[in-house]
C-alpha positions as CSV (number, residue, x, y, z in Angstrom):
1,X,62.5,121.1,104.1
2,X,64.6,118.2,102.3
3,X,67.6,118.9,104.0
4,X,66.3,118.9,107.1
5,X,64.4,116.0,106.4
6,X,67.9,114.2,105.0
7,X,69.5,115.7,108.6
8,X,67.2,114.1,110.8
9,X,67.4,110.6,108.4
10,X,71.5,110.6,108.9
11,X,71.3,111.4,112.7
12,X,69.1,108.7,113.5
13,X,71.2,106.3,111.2
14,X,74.0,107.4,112.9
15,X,72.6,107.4,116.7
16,X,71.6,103.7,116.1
17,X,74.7,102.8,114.3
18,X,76.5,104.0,117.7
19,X,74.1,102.4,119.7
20,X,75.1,98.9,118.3
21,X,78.8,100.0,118.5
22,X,78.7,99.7,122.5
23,X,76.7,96.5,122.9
24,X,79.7,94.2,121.9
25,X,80.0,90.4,121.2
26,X,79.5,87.4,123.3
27,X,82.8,86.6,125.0
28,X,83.7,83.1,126.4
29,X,83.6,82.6,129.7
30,X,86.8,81.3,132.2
31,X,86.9,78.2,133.4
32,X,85.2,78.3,137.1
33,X,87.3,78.4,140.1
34,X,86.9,77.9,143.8
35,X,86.7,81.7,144.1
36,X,84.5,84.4,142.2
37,X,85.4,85.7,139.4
38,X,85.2,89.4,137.8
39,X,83.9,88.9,134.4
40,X,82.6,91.7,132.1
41,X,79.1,92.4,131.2
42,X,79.5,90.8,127.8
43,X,80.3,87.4,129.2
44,X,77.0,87.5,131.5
45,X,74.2,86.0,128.6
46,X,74.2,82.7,129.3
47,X,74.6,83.1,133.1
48,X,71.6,82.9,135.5
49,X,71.7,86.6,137.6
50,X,71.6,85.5,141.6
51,X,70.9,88.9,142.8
52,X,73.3,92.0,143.6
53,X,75.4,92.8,146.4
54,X,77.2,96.2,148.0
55,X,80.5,96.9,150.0
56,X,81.8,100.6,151.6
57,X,85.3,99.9,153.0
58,X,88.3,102.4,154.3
59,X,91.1,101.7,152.2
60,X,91.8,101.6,148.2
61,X,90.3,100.4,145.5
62,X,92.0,97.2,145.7
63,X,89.8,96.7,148.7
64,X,87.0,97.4,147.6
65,X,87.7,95.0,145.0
66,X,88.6,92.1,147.6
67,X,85.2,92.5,149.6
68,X,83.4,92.4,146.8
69,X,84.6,89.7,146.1
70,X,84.8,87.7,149.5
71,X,81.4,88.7,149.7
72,X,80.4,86.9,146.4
73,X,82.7,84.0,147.3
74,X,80.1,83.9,150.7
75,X,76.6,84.0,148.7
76,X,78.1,81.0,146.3
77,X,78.6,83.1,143.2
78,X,81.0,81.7,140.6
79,X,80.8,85.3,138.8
80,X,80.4,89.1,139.5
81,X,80.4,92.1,137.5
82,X,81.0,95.3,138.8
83,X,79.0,98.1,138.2
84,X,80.2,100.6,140.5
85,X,83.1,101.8,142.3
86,X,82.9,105.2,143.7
87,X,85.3,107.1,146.0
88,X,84.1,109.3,149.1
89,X,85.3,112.9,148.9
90,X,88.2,113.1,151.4
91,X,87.1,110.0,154.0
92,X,89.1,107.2,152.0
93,X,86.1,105.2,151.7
94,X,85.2,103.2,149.0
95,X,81.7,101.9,147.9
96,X,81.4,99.3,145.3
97,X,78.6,97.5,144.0
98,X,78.0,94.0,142.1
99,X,75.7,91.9,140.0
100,X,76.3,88.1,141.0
101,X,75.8,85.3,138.7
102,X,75.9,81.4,138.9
């Protein structure tokens, strides 16, 4: 019963330990720009979330990327994350979603 006891004890210490492995530090931000810009998730905590917005385009990734942002650039966001970028079996379309910020 003690090494089962010392088991569950080291995987929860461990499981935690990873946990706080993937939350990351505070990065600065860029300076702004007249355009939006793609930041990362860890550069978001002092930002004020405006709301999200969603693009499906024919083309590459790369344009998925450019609506996303021109459509960010429209709402008046200086920031974006992107949280999803998914390809359409076999139509060439791309859907991409973002969280904007100000």
């Amino acid at each position: 019963m003690t090494a089962l006891k010392r088991l569950t004890a080291l995987s929860l210490t461990t499981l935690l330990y990873a946990c706080s492995a993937f939350q990351g530090k505070p990065m600065p931000l860029p300076p702004p720009t007249p355009h939006a810009q793609l930041i990362v998730y860890a550069q978001t905590g002092t930002l004020e979330k405006m709301g999200s917005i969603s693009v499906t385009v024919r083309g590459s990734t790369d344009d998925a990327d450019r609506a996303i942002q021109q459509k960010a650039d429209a709402y008046g966001a200086r920031y974006y994350t992107i949280t999803l970028k998914q390809e359409h079996a076999l139509t060439n379309m791309w859907t991409s979603r973002a969280v904007l910020y100000r």
